[in-house]
C-alpha positions in Angstrom: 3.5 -3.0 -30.6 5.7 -1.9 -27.6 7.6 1.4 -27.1 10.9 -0.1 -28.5 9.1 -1.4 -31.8 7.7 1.6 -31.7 11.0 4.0 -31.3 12.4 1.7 -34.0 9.6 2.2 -36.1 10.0 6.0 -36.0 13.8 5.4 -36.8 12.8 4.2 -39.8 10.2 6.3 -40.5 7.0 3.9 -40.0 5.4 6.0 -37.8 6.4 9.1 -35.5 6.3 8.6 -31.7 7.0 12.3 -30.4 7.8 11.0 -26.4 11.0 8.7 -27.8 12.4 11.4 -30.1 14.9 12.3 -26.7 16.2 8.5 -27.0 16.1 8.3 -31.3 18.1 11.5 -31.2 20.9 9.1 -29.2 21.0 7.0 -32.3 23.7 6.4 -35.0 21.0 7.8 -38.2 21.1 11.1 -36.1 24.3 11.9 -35.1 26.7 10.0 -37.2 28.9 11.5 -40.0 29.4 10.0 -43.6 31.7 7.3 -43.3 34.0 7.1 -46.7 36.7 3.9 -46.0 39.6 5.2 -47.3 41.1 1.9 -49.0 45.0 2.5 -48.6 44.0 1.8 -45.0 43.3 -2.1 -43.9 42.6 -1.7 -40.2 41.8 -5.7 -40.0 45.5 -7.0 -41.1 45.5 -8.7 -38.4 42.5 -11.0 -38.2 41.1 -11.4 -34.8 37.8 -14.4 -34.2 35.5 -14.5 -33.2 34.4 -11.3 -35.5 30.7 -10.8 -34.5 28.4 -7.8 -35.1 31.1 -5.9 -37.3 31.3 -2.4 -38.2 33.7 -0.6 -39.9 34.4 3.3 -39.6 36.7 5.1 -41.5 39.2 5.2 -39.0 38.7 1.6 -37.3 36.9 -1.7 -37.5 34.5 -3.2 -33.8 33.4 -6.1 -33.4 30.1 -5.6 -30.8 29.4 -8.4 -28.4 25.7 -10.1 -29.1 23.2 -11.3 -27.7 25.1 -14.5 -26.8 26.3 -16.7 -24.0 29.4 -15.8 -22.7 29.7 -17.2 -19.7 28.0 -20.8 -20.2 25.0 -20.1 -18.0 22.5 -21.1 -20.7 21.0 -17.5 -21.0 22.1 -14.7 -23.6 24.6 -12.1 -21.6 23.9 -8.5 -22.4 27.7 -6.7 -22.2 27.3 -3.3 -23.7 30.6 -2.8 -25.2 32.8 -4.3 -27.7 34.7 -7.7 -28.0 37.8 -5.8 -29.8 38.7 -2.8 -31.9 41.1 -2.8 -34.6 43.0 0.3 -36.6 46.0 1.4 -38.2 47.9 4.5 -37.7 50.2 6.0 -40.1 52.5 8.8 -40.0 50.8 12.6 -40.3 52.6 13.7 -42.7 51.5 18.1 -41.4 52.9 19.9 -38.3 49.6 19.7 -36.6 46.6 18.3 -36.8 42.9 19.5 -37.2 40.4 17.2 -34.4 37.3 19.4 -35.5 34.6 19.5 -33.0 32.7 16.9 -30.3 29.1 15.9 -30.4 27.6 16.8 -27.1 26.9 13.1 -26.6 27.8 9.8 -28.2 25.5 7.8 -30.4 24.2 4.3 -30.7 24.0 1.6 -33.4 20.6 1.5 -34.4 20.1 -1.8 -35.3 22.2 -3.3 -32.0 20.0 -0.8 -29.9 16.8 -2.2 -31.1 18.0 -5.8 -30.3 18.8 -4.8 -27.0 22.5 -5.6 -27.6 23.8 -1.9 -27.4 23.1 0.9 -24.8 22.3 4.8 -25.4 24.4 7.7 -24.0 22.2 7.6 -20.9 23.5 4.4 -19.8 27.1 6.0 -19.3 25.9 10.3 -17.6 25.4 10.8 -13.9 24.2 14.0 -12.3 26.5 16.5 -11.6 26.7 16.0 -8.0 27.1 12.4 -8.1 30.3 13.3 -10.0 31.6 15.9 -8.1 31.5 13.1 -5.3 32.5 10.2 -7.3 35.6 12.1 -9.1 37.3 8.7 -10.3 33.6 7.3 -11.4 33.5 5.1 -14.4 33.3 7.3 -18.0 32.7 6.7 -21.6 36.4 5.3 -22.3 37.7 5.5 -26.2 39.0 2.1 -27.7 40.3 4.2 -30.7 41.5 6.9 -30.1 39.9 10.5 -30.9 42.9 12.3 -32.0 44.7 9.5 -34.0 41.8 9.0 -36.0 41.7 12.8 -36.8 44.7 12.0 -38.6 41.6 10.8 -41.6 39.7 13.8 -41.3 37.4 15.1 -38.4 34.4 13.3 -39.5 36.9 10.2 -38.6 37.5 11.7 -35.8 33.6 12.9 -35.0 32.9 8.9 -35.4 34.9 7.7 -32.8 32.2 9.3 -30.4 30.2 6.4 -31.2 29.2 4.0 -28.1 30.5 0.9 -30.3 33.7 2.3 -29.6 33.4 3.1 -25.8 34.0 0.8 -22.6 33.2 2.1 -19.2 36.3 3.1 -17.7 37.6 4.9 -14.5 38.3 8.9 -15.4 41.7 8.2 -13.7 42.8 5.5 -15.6 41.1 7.2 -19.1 43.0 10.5 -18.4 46.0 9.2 -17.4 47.9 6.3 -17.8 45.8 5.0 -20.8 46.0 8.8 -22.6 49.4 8.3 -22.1 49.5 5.1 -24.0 47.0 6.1 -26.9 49.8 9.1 -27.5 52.3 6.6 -27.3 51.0 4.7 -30.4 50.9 8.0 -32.3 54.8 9.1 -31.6 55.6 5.4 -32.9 53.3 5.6 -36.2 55.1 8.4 -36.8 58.7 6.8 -35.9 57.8 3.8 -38.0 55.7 4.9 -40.4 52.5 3.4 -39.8 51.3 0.9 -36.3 48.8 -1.6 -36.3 46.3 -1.7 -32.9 43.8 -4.0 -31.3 42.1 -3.2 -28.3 39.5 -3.9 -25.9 38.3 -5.0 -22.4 38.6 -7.5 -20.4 36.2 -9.0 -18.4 37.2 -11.9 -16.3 35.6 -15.5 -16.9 32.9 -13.7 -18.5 31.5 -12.3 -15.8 31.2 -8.4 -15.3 32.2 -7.4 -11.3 29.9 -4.8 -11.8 27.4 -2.9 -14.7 26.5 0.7 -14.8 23.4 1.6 -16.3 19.4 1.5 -14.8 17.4 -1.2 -16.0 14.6 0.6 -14.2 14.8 3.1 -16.3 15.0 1.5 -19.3 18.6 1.9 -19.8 20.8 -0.8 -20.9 23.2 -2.1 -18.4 27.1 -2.0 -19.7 29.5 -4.4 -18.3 32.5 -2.5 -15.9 35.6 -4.4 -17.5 38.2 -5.4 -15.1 40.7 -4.7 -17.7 41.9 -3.7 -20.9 44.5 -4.7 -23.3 46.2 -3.2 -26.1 48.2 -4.6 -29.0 50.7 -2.8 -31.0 52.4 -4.2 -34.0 54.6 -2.9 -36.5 56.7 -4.2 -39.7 60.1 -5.1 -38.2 63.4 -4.6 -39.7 64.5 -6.3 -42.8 67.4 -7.8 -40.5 65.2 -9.2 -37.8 63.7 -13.3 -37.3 60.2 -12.5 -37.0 58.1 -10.2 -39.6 56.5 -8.4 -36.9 57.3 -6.4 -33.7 54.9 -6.5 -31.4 54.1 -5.0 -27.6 51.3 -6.5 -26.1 49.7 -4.5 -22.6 47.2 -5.3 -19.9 46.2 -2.9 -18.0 43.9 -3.0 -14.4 41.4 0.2 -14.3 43.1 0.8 -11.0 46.8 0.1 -9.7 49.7 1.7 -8.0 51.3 4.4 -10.3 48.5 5.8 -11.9 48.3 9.0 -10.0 52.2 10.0 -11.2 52.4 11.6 -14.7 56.2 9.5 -15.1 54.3 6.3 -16.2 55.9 3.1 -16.0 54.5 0.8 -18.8 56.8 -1.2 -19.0 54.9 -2.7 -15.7 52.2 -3.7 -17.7 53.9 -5.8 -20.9 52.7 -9.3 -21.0 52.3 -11.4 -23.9 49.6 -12.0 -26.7 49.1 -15.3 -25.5 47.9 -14.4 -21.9 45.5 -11.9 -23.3 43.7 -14.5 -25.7 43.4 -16.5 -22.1 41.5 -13.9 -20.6 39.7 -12.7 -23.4 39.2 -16.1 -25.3 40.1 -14.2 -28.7 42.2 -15.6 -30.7 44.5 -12.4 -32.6 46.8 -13.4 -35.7 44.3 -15.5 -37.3 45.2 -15.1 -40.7 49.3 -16.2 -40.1 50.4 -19.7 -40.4 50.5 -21.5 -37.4 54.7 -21.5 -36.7 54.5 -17.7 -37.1 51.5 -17.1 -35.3 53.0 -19.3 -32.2 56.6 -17.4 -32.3 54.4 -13.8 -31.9 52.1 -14.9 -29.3 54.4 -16.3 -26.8 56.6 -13.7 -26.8 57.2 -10.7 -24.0 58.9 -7.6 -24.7 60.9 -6.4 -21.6 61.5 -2.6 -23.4 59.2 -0.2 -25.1 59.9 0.6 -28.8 62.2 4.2 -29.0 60.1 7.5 -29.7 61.3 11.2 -29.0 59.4 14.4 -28.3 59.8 15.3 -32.2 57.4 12.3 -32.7 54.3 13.8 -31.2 52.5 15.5 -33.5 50.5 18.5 -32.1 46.9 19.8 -32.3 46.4 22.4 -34.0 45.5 25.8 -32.2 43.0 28.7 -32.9 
């Protein structure tokens, strides 16, 4: 039996195998909080193929990337992160709200780990001096957002740390630009009353540029995504042609503009249908054809209206 079996085998409580219990602790059985779906919630409106290796959270649906070939070589491709994530926001109906705690690292799938499919927590830390070097080095980057799924609960929230639900991505771009966007999506839940989102990374023709991760020592490898896109859709008004409003966003982890704290997104609005290019995932799946065609072809040229009185606060103390 080798020393994965074996790790897997303690997981599960077949035997105990004191030297893994630094990398079982990583896993999901460990760290994870209870996750109760709340069903007034359907994250997965929008249906989104292919769906493979799903897992739903209380405060968004993944769909992992297996053990498959991506890229047509004729071997399985091991990318680390997700194909997409999907969740919907509604309005916070509080004056603050209550994000609870961190774990002190992210955890794993158990069953995707032990297929080889999903990395641990090691695959994304770096010393300290290597990051005090490397200050815009790639970190674990959320797909769904931390403090809009607090809006469930901070268990919700707790759950988000989960590496199904990360991407490596460049501090800069993580902290900045895309933070800005993530609190974006909140103001308009709350302007709107509730925002539906899918996310995820791009990686061009389906090869990575690059992997973090050391395969020496034993670490899975995680694909660096070139990209990442976001889709925002909301309910449109009564009066409008289409059902649906929708902004759809690509975003390079590095480009002119980042640095500012003014951020122009507007830069970065393309349409649906250039993302499923890139991605080769096909979004809308569940709308007739004629209605699915009128959404993805289109490019919004403004952002959707949201004030300061839109962002809802943390709470304090």
């Amino acid at each position: 039996m080798n020393s994965w079996k074996l790790l897997i085998g303690a997981l599960v409580g077949e035997v105990v195998l004191h030297q893994a219990l630094p990398a079982i602790a990583q896993l999901s059985s460990f760290h994870q909080r209870p996750i109760v779906l709340d069903p007034t919630y359907d994250h997965t409106r929008f249906e989104i193929e292919p769906a493979e290796n799903l897992r739903e959270f209380r405060a968004f649906t993944v769909s992992f990337d297996s053990l498959d070939d991506d890229n047509g070589d004729g071997s399985n491709d091991v990318l680390g992160i997700p194909n997409w994530v999907s969740h919907e926001v509604k309005r916070f109906e509080g004056d603050c709200i209550e994000a609870g705690d961190r774990p002190s690292r992210w955890f794993a799938d158990a069953a995707l780990f032990a297929d080889g499919a999903s990395p641990l927590d090691a695959s994304y830390r770096y010393a300290n001096p290597f990051r005090r070097y490397q200050r815009d080095w790639y970190v674990r980057g959320h797909l769904a957002m931390r403090f809009l799924a607090a809006r469930m609960g901070a268990d919700a929230a707790w759950n988000t740390h989960t590496l199904l639900n990360a991407v490596p991505q460049r501090r800069n771009f993580n902290s900045g630009i895309w933070l800005d966007l993530e609190n974006l999506t909140g103001a308009w839940a709350q302007r709107y009353g509730a925002v539906w989102i899918m996310t995820g990374p791009i990686v061009i023709d389906q090869y990575p540029s690059g992997y973090i991760g050391e395969p020496e020592r034993n670490e899975v490898e995680v694909a660096i995504p070139e990209a990442l896109f976001k889709i925002v859709v909301r309910d449109a008004d009564e009066a409008a042609e289409q059902p649906f409003d929708v902004l759809a966003f690509i975003y390079p982890q590095v480009s002119a503009g980042y640095t500012q704290r003014d951020f122009d997104h507007t830069r970065f609005l393309t349409s649906v249908d250039e993302i499923e290019a890139l991605t080769e995932l096909d979004f809308f799946a569940n709308l007739p054809e004629p209605a699915e065609s009128a959404i993805e072809s289109q490019v919004a040229t403004e952002l959707w209206e949201a004030s300061r009185e839109d962002q809802v606060p943390a709470c304090r103390g």
